[in-house]
C-alpha positions as CSV (number, residue, x, y, z in Angstrom):
1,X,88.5,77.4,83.7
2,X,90.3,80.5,85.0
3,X,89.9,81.2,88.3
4,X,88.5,84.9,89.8
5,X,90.9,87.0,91.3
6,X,89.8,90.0,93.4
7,X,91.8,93.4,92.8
8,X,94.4,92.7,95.7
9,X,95.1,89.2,94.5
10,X,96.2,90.6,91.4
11,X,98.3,93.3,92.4
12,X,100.4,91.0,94.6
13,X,100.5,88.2,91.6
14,X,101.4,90.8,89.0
15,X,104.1,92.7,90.9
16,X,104.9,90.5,93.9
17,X,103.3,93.1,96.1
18,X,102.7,92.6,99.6
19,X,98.9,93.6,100.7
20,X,97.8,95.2,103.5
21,X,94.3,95.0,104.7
22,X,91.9,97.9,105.4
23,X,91.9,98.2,109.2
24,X,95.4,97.6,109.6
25,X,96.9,98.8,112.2
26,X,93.9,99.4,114.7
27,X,94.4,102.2,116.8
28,X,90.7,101.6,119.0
29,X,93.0,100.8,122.5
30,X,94.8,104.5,122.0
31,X,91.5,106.5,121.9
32,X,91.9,106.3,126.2
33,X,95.5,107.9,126.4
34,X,95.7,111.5,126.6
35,X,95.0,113.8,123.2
36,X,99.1,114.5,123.5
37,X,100.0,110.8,123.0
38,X,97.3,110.0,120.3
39,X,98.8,112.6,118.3
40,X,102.4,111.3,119.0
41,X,100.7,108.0,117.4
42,X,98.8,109.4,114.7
43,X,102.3,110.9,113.5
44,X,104.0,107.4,114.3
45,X,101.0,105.8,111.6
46,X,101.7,108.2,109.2
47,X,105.5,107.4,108.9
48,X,105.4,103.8,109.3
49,X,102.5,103.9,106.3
50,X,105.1,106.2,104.0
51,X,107.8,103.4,105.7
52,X,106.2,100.5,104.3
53,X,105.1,101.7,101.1
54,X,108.3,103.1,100.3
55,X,109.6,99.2,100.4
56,X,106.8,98.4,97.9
57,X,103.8,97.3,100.7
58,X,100.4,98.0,98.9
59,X,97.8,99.2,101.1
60,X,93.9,98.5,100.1
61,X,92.8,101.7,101.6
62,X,93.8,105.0,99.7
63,X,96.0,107.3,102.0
64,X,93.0,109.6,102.8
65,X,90.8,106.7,103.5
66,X,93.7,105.4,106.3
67,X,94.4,109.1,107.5
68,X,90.7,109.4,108.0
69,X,90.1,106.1,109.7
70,X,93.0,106.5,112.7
71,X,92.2,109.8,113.1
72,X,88.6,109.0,113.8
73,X,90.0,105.6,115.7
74,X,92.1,108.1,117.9
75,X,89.2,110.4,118.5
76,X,91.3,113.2,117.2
């Protein structure tokens, strides 16, 4: 018997990758700091995202999908 797999668990058994779950990082506790430091953070997201998949980290959410969800997170 071969045992079922969902779609992350075969990325990361076919190329080693290293998942990241939808939701990650949470940026809820920023949406009370002022609009000028949410958008510093937004921008800090956005490179550690490029960062990380640069060094082969697969996210589950597309790039839009994760762009979407902090900026609505960040109430920007």
């Amino acid at each position: 018997m071969t045992p079922t797999t969902t779609h992350a668990q075969a990325l990361q058994q076919r190329a080693g990758a290293l998942i990241i779950p939808s939701g990650w990082p949470s940026c809820d506790l920023f949406k009370l700091f002022p609009e000028a430091a949410r958008w510093q953070f937004y921008e800090w997201a956005k490179q550690q995202r490029t960062f990380l998949e640069q060094h082969g980290w697969v996210f589950e959410e597309s790039y839009d999908q994760y762009v979407r969800r902090v900026c609505e997170e960040l109430q920007l």
